[in-house]
C-alpha positions in Angstrom: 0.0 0.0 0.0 1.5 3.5 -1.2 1.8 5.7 1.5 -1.0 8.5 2.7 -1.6 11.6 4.3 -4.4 11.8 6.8 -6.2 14.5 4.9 -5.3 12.1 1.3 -7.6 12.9 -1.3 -10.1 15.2 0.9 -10.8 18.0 -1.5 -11.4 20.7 0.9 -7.9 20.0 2.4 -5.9 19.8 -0.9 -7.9 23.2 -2.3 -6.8 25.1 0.2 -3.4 23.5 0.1 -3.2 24.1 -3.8 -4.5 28.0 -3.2 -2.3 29.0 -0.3 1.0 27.7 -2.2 0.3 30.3 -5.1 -0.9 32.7 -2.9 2.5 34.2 -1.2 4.3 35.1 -4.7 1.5 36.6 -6.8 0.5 38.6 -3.3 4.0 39.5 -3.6 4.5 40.3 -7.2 1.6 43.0 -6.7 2.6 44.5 -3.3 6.6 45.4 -4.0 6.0 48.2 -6.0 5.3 50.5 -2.9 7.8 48.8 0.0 10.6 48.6 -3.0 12.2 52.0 -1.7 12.1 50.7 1.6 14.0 47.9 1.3 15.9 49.2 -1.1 17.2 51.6 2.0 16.9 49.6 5.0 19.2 46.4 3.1 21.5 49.1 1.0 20.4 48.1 -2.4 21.6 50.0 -5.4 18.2 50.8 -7.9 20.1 47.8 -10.1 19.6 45.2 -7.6 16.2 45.4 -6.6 15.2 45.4 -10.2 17.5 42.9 -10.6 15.7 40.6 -7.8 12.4 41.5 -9.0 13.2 40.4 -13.0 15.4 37.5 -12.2 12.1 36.0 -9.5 9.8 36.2 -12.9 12.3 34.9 -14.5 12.3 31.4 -12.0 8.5 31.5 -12.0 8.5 31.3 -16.3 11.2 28.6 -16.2 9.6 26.7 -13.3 6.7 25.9 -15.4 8.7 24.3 -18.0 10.9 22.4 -15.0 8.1 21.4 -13.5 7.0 19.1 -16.8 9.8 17.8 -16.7 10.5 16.6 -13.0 6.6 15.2 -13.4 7.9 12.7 -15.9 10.9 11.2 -14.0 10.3 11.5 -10.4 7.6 10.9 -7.9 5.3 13.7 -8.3 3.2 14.3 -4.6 7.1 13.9 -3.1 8.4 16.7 -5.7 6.0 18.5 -4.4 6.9 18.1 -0.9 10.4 19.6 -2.2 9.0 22.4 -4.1 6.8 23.9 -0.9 10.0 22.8 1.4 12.1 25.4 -0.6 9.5 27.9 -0.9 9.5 28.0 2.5 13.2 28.5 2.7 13.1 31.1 -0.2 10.9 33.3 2.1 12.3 32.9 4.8 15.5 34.0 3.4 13.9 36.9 1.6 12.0 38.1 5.2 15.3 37.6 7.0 17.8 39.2 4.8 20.4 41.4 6.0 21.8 42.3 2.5 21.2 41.9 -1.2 22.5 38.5 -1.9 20.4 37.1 0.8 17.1 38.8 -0.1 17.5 37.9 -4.2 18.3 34.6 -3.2 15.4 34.2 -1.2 13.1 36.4 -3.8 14.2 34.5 -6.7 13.3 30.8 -5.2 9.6 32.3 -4.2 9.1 32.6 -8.0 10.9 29.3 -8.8 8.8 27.8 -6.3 5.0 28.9 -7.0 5.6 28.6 -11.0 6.7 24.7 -9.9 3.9 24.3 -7.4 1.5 25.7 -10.0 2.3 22.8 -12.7 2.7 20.5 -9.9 -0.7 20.6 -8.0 -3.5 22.5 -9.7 -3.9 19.8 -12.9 -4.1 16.8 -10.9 -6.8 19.0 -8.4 -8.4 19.4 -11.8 -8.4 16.0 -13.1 -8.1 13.9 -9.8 -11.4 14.6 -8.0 -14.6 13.4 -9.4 -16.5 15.6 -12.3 -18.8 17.3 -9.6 -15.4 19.0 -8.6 -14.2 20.8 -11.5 -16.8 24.2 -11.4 -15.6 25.0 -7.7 -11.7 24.2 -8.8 -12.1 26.7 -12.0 -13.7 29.2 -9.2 -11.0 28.4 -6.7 -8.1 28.9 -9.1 -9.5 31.8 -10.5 -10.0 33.8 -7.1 -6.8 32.1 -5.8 -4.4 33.5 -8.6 -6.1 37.3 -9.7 -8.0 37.9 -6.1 -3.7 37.5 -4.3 -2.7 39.8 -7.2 -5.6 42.1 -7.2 -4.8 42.3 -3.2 -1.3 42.9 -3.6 -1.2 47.0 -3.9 -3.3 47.4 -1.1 -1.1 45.1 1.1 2.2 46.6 0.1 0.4 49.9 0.2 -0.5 49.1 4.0 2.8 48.1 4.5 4.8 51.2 3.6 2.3 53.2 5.2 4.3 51.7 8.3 7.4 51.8 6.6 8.6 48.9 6.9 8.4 45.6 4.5 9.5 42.5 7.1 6.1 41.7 8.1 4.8 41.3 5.2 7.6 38.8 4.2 7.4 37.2 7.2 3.5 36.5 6.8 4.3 35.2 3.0 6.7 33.0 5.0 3.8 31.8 7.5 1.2 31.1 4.5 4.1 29.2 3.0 4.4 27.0 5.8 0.9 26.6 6.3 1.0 25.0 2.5 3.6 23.0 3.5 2.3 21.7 6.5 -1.0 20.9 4.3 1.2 19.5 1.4 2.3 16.8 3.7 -1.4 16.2 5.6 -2.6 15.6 2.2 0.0 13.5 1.0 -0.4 10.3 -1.5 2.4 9.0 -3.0 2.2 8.5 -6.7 4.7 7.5 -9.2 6.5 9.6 -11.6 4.4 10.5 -14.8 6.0 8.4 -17.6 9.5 7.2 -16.4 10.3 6.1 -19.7 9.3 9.7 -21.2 12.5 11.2 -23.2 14.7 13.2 -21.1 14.4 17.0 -22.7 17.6 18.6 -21.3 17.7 20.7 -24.6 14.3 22.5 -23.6 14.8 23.4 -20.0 18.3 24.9 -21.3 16.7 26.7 -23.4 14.0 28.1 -21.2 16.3 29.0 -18.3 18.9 30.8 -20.3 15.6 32.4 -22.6 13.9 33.6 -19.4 17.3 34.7 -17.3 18.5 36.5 -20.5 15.0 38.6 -21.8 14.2 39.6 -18.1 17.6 40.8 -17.1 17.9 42.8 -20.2 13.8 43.8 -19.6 15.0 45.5 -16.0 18.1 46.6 -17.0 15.4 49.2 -19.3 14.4 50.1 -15.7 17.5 50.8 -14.5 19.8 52.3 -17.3 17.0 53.7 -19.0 18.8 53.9 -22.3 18.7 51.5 -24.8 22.0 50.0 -25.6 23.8 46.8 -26.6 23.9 46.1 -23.0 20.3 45.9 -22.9 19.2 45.1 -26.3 21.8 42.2 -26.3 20.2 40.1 -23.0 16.5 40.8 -23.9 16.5 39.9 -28.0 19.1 37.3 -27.4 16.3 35.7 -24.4 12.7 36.4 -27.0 15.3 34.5 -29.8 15.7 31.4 -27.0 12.0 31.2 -26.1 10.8 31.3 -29.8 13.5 28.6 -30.6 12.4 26.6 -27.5 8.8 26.5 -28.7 10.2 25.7 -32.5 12.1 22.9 -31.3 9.3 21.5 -29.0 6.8 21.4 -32.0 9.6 19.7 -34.4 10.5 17.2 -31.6 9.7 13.2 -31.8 8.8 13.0 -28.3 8.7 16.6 -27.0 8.1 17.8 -23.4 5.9 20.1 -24.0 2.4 19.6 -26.3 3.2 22.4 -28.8 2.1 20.9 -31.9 -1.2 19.8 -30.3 -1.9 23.0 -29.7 -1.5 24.7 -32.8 -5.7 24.5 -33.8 -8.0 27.1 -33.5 -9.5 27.0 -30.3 -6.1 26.5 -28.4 -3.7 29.1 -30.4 -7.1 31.9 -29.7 -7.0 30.7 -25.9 -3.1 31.1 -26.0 -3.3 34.6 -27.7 -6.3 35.9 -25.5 -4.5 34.8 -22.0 -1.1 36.8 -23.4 -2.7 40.3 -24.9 -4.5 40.0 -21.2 -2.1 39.4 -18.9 0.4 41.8 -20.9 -2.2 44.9 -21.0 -3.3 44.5 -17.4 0.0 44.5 -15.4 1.6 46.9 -17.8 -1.6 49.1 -17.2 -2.0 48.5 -13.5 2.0 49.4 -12.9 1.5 52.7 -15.2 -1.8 53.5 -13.2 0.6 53.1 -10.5 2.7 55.7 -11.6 0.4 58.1 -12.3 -1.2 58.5 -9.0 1.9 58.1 -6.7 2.5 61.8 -6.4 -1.2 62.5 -5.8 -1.3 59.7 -3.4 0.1 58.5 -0.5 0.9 54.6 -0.7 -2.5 53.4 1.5 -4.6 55.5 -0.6 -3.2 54.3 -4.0 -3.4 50.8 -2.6 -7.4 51.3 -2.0 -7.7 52.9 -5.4 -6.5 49.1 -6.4 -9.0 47.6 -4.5 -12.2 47.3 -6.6 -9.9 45.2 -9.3 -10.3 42.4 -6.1 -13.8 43.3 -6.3 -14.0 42.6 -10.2 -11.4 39.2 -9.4 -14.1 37.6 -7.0 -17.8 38.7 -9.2 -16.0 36.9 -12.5 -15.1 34.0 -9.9 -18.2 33.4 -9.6 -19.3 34.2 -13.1 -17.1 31.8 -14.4 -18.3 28.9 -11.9 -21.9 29.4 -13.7 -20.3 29.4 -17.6 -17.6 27.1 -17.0 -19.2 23.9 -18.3 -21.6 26.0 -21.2 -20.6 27.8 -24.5 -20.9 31.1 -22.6 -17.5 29.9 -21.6 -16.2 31.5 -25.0 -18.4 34.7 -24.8 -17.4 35.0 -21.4 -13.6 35.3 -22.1 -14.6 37.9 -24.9 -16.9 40.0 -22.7 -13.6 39.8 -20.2 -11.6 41.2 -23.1 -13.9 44.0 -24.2 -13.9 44.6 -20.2 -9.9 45.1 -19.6 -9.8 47.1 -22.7 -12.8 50.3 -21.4 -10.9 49.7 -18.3 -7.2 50.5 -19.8 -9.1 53.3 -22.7 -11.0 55.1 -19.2 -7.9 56.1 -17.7 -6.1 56.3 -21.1 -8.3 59.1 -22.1 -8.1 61.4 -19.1 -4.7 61.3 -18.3 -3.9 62.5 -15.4 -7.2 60.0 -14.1 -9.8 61.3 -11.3 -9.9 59.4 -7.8 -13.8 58.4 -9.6 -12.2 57.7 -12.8 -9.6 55.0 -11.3 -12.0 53.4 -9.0 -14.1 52.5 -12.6 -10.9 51.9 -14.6 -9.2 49.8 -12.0 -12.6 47.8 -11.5 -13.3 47.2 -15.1 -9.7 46.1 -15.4 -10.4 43.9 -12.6 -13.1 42.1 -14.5 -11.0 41.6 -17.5 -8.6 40.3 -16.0 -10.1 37.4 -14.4 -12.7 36.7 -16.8 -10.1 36.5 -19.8 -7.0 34.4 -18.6 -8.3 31.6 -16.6 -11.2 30.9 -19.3 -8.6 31.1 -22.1 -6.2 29.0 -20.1 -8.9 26.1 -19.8 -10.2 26.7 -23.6 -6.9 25.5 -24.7 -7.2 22.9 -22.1 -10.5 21.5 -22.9 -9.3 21.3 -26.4 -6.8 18.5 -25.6 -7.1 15.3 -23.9 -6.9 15.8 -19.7 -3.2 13.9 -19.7 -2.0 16.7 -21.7 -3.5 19.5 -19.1 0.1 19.8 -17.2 1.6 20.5 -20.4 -1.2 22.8 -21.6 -0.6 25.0 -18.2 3.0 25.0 -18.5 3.1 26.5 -22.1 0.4 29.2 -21.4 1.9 29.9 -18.0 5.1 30.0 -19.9 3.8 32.2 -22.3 1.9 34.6 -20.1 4.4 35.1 -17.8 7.0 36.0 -20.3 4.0 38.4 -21.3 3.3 40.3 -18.7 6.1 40.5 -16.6 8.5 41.0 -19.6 6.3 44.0 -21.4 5.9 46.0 -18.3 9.3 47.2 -17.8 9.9 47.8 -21.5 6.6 50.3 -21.6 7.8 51.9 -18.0 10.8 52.9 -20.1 8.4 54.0 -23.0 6.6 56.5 -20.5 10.1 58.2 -19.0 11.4 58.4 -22.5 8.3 59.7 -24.5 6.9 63.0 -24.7 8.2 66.5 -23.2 6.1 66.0 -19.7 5.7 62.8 -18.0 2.1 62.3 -18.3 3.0 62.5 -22.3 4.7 58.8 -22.1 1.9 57.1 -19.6 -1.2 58.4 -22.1 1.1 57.1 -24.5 1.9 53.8 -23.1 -1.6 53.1 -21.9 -3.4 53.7 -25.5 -0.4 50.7 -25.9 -1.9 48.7 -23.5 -5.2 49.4 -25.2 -3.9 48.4 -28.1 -2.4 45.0 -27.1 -5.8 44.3 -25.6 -7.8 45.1 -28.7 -5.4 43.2 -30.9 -5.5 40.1 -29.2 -9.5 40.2 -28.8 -9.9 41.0 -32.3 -7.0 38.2 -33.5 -8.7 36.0 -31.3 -12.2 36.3 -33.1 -10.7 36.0 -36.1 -9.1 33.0 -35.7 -12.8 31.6 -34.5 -14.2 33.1 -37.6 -11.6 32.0 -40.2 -11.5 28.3 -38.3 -15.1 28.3 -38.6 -16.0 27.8 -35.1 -19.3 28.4 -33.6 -18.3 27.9 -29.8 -19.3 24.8 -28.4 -19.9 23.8 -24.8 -17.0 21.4 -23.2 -18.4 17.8 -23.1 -16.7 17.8 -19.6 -17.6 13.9 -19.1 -15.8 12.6 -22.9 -12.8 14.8 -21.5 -12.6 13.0 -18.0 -12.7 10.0 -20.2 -9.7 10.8 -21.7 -10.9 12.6 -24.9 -10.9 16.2 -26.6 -14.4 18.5 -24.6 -14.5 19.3 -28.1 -13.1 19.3 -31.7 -11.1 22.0 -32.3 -10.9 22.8 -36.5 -7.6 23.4 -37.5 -5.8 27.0 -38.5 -7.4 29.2 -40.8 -9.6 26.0 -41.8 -11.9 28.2 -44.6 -8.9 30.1 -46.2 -6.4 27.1 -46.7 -6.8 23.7 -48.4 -5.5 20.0 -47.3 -5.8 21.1 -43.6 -5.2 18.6 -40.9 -6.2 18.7 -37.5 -3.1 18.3 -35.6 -2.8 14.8 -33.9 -3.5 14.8 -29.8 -0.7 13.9 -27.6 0.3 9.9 -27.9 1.9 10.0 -24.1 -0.3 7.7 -21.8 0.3 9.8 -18.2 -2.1 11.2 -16.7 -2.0 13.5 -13.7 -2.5 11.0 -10.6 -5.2 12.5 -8.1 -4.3 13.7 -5.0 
């Protein structure tokens, strides 16, 4: 008899296990902005390091998703993840407990490793290992669980430097870390690795670490030179150039760790591209909101001007628990789109924004947010077979992290760079949000349209029985000729319930 926890395959246990390990990082990745100066004083750091320890931690958290894949296939997966809360626990320790630079982008950097790992890890198999009845509340519970800790953060970190100082918050992050782990190991069932016999895909994590570590160091090093030179250009084209190659290599690959080819229909490629123009707009628009109203605004106030976009994360929660299993699903990622794009035009167009003006942006951005990524993320999944869904998260997490936290620093150099007065370069680099947002909406129909798709409800029992929720036409199906719907994964692993 394999071994188990005493909470083994309770849902309630293993949801709350599975939110409170994302929750610390993307709490964090929202809440530094305002405590940055802070610790930037109190730990000496030079404006190059903490950008440095801020790139580098979204850097781990894109290259954990593809590590994650591939530690799945060769190792026992519930002990992996055993490992991966263990050092997230270190990681913020470290981080709360630092006394100087090295110690704190140590600590910072393993937080991001650790979630992205975690992520890949633990919420497929809560997906796929609990019985059908299950799946609405764990599409809510991952929804509110990933936007309602990043919606939260500016208000926490604004709370925070109000008292001027940033170790509490840390050292909470720490707590709900341990809490995770403590409910990592209650819920424990030991499993085997995914396919031990799987190809060993050294190739691709190279590729992805050095892709990642190279476009975000030369992304905040626009943050901190604020020039654009061969020391910047260099790192950041060189690291887009990896990623693209890593994805080209994946799809040509006989047995590749990551489902690229699969994915390369309609419905998955218009998921992919909604869940990037999302993410992308709505951090880079939140962060330039952010900087707009930080000389009006002390860091409390800002931080409740943040708070309807929590308010917006938990109504399309539980929105998208009543679509999830119907065809609104579809119409309900579009109405998310059309949502984050008023949201970003609002503020774009009265530049500098109103207190009244925010509140609405902020909460219409909110809305978009969380009723565009997650239903995009789970349209590409739906369209695959449920052994694939690890692989499915990885490559959109992959590709929406590189997104979002990638864009953001290159547009905050857009807004000091353009225009005679400040405000010049954010109304500028917002109506580029606006524009990201629009493009990928309107790409995204378009690929429904020329794949001639009428959206379809998931046939949620054929995928828990191993098969597509739906058939997804391939590319560009009315425009091309000799089409072929790209064949599903041939791997046999499945996630292994918890």
């Amino acid at each position: 008899m394999r071994e188990r926890g005493p909470l083994a395959g309770r849902y309630p246990a293993v949801a709350t296990m599975v939110a409170l390990a994302l929750i610390p990082y993307l709490v964090l990745s929202a809440a530094l902005q305002p405590v940055m100066p802070i610790i930037s004083q109190q730990l000496h750091m030079s404006t190059e390091e903490i950008n440095l320890a801020g790139g580098l931690a979204n850097a781990g958290y894109a290259l954990g998703t593809v590590l994650s894949v591939q530690l799945a296939q060769h190792l026992p997966q519930r002990r992996m993840l055993i490992v991966y809360a263990t050092i997230l626990v270190i990681g913020s320790v470290l981080a709360a407990a630092a006394n100087g630079p090295a110690l704190f982008i140590t600590g910072h950097v393993l937080q991001g490793l650790c979630t992205s790992l975690l992520l890949i890890a633990a919420v497929p198999p809560l997906v796929t290992g609990f019985p059908l009845a299950k799946v609405r509340p764990t599409a809510v519970i991952m929804n509110l669980s990933i936007f309602g800790g990043v919606a939260l953060g500016p208000l926490i970190g604004g709370i925070q430097a109000e008292a001027n100082g940033w170790r509490p918050l840390f050292w909470v992050i720490a707590g709900i870390a341990a809490v995770a782990l403590v409910l990592v190991v209650l819920t424990f069932q030991d499993v085997p690795p995914a396919a031990p016999d799987a190809t060993r895909s050294p190739v691709a994590v190279v590729l992805a670490a050095s892709g990642c570590v190279a476009a975000f160091f030369g992304a905040t090093q626009l943050l901190t030179r604020k020039s654009l030179d061969a020391s910047t250009l260099a790192p950041l084209t060189a690291g887009v150039a990896l990623i693209g190659i890593l994805l080209v290599q994946q799809d040509r690959a006989k047995r590749p760790l990551l489902t690229v080819r699969p994915m390369t229909s309609t419905l998955p490629v218009a998921g992919v591209l909604a869940a990037m123009s999302a993410a992308a707009a709505s951090v880079s628009a939140i962060a330039l909101i952010g900087v707009l109203l930080q000389d009006r605004f002390s860091p409390l106030r800002l931080g409740l001007v943040f708070l309807p976009e929590f308010a917006g994360a938990v109504i399309t929660a539980l929105v998208f628990g009543a679509v999830f299993a119907t065809r609104g699903l579809h119409y309900f990622a579009l109405t998310g789109m059309a949502s984050l794009s008023a949201g970003i035009a609002l503020v774009a167009a009265s530049v500098p924004p109103s207190t009244t003006v925010a509140l609405i942006g902020t909460t219409l951005i909110g809305i978009g947010v969380g009723a565009s990524v997650t239903p995009a993320l789970f349209i590409a999944g739906f369209s695959l077979r449920n052994i694939a869904l690890q692989r499915v998260f990885a490559i959109v997490e992959l590709l929406r992290a590189v997104s979002a936290f990638m864009i953001t620093p290159i547009l905050l150099y857009i807004a000091t760079t353009v225009g005679s007065r400040p405000s010049d370069g954010l109304r500028t680099t917002l109506w580029i949000c606006l524009g990201i947002s629009v493009g990928g909406t309107l790409l995204a129909i378009a690929l429904y349209a020329l794949g001639g798709v009428r959206p379809p409800a998931p046939a949620l029992q054929r995928w828990f029985g191993g098969e597509p929720a739906w058939d997804s036409p391939p590319l560009l199906t009315k425009v091309r000729r000799g089409a072929h719907r790209p064949e599903p994964p041939t791997e046999t692993n499945a996630p292994t319930a918890f």
